[in-house]
C-alpha positions in Angstrom: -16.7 14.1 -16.8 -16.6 10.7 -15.3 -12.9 9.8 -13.4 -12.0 6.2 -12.2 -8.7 6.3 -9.9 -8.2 2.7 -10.3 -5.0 2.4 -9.0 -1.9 3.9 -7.3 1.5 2.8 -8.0 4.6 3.0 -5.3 7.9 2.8 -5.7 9.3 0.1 -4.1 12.9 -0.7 -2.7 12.5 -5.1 -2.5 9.4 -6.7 -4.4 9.4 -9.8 -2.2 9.5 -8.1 1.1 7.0 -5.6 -0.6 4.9 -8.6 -1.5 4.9 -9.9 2.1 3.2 -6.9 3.7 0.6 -6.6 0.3 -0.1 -10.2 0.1 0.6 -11.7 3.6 -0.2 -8.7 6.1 -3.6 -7.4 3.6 -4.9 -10.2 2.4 -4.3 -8.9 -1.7 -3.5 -11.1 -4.4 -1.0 -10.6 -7.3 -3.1 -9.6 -10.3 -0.5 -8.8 -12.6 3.3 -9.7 -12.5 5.7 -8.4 -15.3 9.0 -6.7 -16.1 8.7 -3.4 -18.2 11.8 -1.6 -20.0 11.0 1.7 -19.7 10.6 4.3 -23.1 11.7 7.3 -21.3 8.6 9.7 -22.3 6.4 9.0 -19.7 7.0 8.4 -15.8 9.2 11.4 -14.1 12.0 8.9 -12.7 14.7 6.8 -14.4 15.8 7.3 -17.9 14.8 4.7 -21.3 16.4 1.8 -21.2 15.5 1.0 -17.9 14.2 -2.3 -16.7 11.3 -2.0 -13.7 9.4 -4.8 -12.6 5.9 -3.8 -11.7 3.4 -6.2 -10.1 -0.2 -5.1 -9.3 -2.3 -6.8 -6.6 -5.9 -6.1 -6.0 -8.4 -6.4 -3.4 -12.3 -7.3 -3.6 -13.3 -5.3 -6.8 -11.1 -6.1 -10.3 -11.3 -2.9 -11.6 -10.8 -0.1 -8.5 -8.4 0.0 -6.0 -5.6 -2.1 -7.1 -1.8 -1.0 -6.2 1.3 -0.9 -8.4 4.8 -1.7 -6.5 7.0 -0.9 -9.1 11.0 -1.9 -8.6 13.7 -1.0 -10.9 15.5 -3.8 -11.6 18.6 -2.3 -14.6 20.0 0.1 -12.9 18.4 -0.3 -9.5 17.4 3.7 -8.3 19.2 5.0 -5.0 16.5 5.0 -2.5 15.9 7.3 0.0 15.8 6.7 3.6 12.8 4.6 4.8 10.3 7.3 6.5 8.5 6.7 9.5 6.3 9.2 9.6 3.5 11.0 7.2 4.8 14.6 5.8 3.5 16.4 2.5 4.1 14.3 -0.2 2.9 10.9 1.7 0.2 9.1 0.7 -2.0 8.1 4.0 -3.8 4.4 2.8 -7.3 3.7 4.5 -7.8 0.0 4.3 -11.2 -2.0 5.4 -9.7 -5.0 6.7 -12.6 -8.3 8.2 -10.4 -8.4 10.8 -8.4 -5.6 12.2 -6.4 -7.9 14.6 -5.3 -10.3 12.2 -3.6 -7.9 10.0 -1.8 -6.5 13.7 -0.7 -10.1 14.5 0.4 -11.0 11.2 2.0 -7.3 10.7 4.1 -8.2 14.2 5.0 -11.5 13.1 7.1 -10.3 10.1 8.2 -7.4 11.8 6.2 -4.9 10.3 6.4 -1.2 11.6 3.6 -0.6 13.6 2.3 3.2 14.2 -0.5 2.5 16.6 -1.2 -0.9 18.0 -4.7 -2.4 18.1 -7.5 0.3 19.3 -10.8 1.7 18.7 -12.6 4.4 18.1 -15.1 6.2 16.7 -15.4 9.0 13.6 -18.5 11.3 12.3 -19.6 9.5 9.3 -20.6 11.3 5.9 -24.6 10.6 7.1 -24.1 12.4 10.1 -23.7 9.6 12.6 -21.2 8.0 14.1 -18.7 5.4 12.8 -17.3 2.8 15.0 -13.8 1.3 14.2 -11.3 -1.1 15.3 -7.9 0.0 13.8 -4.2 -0.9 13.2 -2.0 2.0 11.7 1.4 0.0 10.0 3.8 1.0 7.3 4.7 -0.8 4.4 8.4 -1.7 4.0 8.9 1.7 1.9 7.2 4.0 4.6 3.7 3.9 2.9 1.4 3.9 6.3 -1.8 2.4 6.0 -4.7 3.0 8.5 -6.5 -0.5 8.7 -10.4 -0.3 9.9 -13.0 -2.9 10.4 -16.0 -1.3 11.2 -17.6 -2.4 14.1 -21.2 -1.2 13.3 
């Protein structure tokens, strides 16, 4: 059995300030851009009737790791408090970013939270040897955190 995850979709509170951290802070472009009225058979949230926006932005490769930020629009959903911290139930994105300290300097300049500033390190990689990274750790406006890594080797 062959399985493609080809992309994740998040719920999002604010599509432009959503679009500002996907598009401004990670360098992804708007692949798809569309409001959707929901049937009511499918996704576990909101009821038929319901209008969502959903917009899907991609990085280098047009089929695999796109993200969905999907908003609704009629009614808008109560949203939960903003997390700041990874629990059960949180996704934890791993990015490879050109340019790790671009993404922190754009991140601060819109205000982005910011888990861990600028560093480096270094993981075991799957071949046995050693990964070298320069890394940024940010969340999204919703609370998604993303681990952003240029590899330095």
């Amino acid at each position: 059995m062959t399985t493609i995850v080809k992309r994740t979709t998040l719920m999002v509170r604010d599509m432009e300030k959503s679009l500002k951290f996907y598009r401004d802070i990670l360098g992804m472009e708007i692949y798809y851009d569309d409001q959707i009225t929901l049937e009511g058979n499918l996704l576990p949230a909101g009821k038929k009737g319901d209008v969502t926006r959903l917009v899907m932005v991609k990085c280098e490769d047009p089929v695999i790791g796109m993200i969905g930020l999907l908003q609704w629009i009629d009614p808008p959903l109560e949203a939960p408090e903003v997390p700041s911290t990874v629990t059960y139930g949180n996704p934890i994105f791993v990015a490879a970013v050109d340019n790790a300290e671009d993404v922190y300097i754009r991140a601060q300049k819109i205000g982005c939270v910011i888990r861990a500033p600028l560093c480096e390190g270094q993981y075991p990689g799957a071949d046995g040897g050693i990964v070298k990274v320069r890394s940024v750790g940010l969340f999204d406006p919703d609370g998604h955190f993303f681990e952003c890594n240029q590899r330095l080797n």
